[in-house]
N, C-alpha and C positions, 0 to 999 in steps of 0.2 A: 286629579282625574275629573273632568266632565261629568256632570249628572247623566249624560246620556250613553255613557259605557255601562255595560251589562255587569248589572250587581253579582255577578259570578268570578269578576275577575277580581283576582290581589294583586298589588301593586307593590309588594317587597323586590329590590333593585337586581337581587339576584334571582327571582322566581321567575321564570319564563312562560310555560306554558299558560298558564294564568293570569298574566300581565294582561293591559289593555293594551295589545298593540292594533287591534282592526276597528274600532270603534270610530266615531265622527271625524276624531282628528287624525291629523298625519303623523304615528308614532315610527313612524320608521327609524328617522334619527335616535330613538330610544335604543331598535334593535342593532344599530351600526356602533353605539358606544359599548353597548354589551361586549358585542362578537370583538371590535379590537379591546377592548379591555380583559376579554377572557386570554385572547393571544398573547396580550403583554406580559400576564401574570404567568402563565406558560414561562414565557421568553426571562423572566425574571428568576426564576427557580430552575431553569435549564444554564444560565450561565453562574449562577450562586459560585458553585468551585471555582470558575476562571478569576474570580476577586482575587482570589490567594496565588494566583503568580506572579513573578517580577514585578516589581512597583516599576511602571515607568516602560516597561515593554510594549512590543505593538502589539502580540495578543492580549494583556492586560487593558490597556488603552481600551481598545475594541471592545472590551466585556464592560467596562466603568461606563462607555458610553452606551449602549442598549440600559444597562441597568437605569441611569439617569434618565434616559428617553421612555421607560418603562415605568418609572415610580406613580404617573397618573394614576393606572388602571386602576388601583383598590379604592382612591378616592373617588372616583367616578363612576362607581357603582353603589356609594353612597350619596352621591347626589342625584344617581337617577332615581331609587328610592325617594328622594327629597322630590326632587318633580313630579313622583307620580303618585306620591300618599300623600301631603301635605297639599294635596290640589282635590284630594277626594273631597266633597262637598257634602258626600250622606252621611245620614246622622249615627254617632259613635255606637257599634254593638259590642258589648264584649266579647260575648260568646263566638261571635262570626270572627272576629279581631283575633282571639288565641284558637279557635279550629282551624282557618284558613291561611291565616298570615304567620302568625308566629309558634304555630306547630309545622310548618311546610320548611321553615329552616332552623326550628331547636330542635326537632328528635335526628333529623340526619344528619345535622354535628354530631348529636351523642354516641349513635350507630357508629361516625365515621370514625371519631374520636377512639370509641373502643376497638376498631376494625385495626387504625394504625397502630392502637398500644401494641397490638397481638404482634406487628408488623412489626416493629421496633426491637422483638425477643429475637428473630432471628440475623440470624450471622451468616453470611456466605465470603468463600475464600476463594483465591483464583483456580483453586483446582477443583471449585463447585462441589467441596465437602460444605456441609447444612449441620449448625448447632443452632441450641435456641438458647436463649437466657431469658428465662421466666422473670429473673427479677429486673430487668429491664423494665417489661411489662408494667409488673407492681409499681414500679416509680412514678413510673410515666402517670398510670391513672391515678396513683395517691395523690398528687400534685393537679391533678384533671380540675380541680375550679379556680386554679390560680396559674396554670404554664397549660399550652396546649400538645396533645401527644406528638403531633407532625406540624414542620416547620406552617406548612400554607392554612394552616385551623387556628392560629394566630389572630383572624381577620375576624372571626369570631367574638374575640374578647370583647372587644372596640365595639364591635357591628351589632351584637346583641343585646345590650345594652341601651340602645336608639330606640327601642322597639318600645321600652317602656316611656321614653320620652314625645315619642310622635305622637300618643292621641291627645299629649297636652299643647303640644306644640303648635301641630293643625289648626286649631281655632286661635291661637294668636294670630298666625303666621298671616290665614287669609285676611282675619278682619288690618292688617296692616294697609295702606295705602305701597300702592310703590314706590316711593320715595321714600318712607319708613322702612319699608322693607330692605331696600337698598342702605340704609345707614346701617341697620343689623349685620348686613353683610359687610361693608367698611370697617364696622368694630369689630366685627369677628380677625378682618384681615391684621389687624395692628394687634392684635394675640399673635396671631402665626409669626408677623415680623419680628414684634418680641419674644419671641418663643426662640423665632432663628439666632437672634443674636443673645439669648441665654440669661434673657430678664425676667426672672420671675414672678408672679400674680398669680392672687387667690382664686383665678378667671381660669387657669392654666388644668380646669378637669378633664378627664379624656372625654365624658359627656359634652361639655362643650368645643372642646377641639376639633373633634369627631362631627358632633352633631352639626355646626358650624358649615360642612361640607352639604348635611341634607336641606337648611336654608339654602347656601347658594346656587345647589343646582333646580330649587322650586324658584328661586329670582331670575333666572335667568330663562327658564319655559316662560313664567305670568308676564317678563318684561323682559324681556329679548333687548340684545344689545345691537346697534344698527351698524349699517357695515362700518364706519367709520371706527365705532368704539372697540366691535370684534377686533380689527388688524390691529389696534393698540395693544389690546389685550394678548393676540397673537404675538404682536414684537416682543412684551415683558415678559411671556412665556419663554420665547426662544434662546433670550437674553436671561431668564433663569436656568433651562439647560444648558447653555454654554459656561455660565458660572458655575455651576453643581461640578460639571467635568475637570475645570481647572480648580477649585475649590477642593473637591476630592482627590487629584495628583497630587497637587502643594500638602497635604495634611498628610496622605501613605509616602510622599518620600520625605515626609521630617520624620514619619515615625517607622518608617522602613518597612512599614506593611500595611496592609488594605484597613484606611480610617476613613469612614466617612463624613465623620462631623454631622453636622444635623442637616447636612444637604439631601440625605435620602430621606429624612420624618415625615411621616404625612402630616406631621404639626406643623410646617413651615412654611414660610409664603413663595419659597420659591417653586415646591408644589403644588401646593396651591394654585397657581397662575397658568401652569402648565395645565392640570387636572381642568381648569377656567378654560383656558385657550381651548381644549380640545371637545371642551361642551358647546363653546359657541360654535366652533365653526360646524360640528355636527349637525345642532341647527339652523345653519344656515344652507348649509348646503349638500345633506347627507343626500336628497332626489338626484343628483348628481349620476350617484350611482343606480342601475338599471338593468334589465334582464335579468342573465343566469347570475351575475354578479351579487343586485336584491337577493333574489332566491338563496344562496348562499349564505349572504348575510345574515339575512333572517335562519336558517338553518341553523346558523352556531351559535345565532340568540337565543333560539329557543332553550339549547343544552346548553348555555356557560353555566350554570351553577355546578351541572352534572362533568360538564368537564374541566372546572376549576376542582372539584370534589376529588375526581379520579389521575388528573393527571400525573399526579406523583408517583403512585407505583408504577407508569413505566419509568417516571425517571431513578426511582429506587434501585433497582439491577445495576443501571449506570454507574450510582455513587458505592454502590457495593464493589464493584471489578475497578474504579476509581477510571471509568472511561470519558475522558475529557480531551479530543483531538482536536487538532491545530490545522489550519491558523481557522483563531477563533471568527473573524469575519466572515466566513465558509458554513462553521460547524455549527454555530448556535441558532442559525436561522435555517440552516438543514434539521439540527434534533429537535426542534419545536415546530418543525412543521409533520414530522412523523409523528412526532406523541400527539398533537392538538389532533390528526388523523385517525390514530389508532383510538385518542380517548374518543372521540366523537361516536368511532363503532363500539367502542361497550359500552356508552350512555347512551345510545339508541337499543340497543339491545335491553340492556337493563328497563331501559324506559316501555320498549313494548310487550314487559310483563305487570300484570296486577300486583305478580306477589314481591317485585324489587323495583315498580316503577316510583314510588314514595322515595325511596335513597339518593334519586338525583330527580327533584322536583323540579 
């Protein structure tokens, strides 16, 4: 962040409201990775079940590739983090550091976290009779600092974690040149490639794995890749989705059911490249988009955190009554567009009260 954004804003990747998106520079591309990265993650947790049918079918097929086309989002909400706290310039406070930033997404994990445990006790059948199993509950939060209670609180483990690393981070990061910089990022990447082909090193901590992503999305705002490098980096992207997809066939039909291999990890460089491809071209060319279109954008950036937060319990009922209709080409980009809808209306609701506008920050 610029010296000349308003010392009122935080710059945590999923915090919206607070973000510097109107200040000196042009953040819009910040808001457009948001909003499709909120969508993906939607769209990733709306096909989950269609993995598990026929290996090798057309609606399987169809769900393997959204998934692979989807695997960016979570990365790239850790690099917009990287580009936008690792560029803050003012000097370190702590107190402002754990009031503003890392209280605005650890207590509504915690909140959200015990909200799912409760969610987890119940059971519903097709004939909409309601039991609860309390010790579902207990488990789930016994386990609460080492498993998370709902599938998408996951991202949490990885993500929270960074928090204690960026204010040491920051001051490397900046004083590097760009070309130092950029080697950071080259050695990060020969992690993710050994990582994908399953070579191990003492390098291999989720801290750096993870963190790895908030470097290269701050290298990629201070030294932008010009068009020339973007489309290459575009092609290795596209050329890692296309791999991920056949890579994940060949593995679930040797082993006769949905095996991903490490093509879905966010440790990977295939990933990687992808999560890369869709940051440069963001900023290259997110002004592109314009009007009601912006407006929009910006709209679902303000709420991704609020609606990566809530989207699950509509999708809940679904995986309760097991409703998964076909052909999935049709269905998965129709139920994530009703839920990314529905969540958007009770994260603005929830948002335009005092006493629940905190739980989706």
């Amino acid at each position: 962040m610029t010296s000349g954004t308003s010392t009122a804003n935080t710059d945590a990747g999923l915090v919206l409201r607070d973000s510097p998106v109107s200040g000196r520079q042009n953040y819009f591309f910040i808001e457009l990775l948001r909003c499709v990265a909120a969508i993906a993650v939607v769209v990733i947790h709306v096909l989950g079940p269609y993995r598990n049918l026929d290996v090798g079918s057309g609606n399987w097929l169809v769900a393997i590739g959204f998934n692979v086309i989807s695997r960016w989002a979570v990365p790239v909400f850790i690099m917009v983090t990287g580009a936008l706290m690792l560029a803050d310039t003012r000097p370190f406070n702590l107190r402002y550091y754990l009031t503003h930033r890392c209280s605005k997404v650890l207590v509504p994990f915690a909140v959200w976290s015990l909200g799912y445990a409760l969610l987890a006790g119940i059971n519903l059948s097709h004939d909409f009779a309601f039991t609860y199993d309390f010790s579902e509950t207990q488990t789930l939060l016994g386990g609460v600092l080492e498993d998370p209670t709902w599938y998408h609180l996951g991202f949490y483990y990885y993500f929270l974690p960074l928090y204690l690393v960026i204010p040491f981070l920051t001051p490397v990061a900046q004083k590097l040149s760009d070309a130092q910089l950029w080697m950071l990022v080259f050695g990060w990447l020969i992690l993710t490639l050994l990582y994908f082909f399953r070579v191990d090193s003492v390098w291999m901590t989720g801290v750096i794995m993870y963190g790895g992503y908030l470097v290269f999305g701050y290298a990629l705002r201070r030294a932008p890749l010009d068009r020339l490098q973007c489309f290459v980096l575009v092609g290795l992207g596209v050329s890692a989705l296309v791999s991920a997809v056949v890579g994940i066939w060949m593995l679930s039909t040797d082993a006769g059911a949905y095996a991903p291999g490490r093509f879905t990890s966010y440790k990977t460089i295939n990933t990687v490249l992808v999560a890369g491809a869709f940051f440069a071209l963001a900023c290259r060319y997110a002004d592109v988009v314009s009007g009601k279109g912006r407006q929009l954008v910006s709209l679902i950036s303000r709420y991704s955190l609020g609606l990566y937060l809530i989207h699950p319990l509509l999708l809940w009922p679904l995986r309760e009554f097991d409703f998964y209709p076909t052909p999935s080409i049709l269905a998965i980009p129709l139920i994530t567009a009703v839920v990314t809808l529905l969540s958007l209306i009770l994260v603005r609701l929830l948002a335009r009260c005092h006493l629940t506008a905190w739980l989706v920050p």
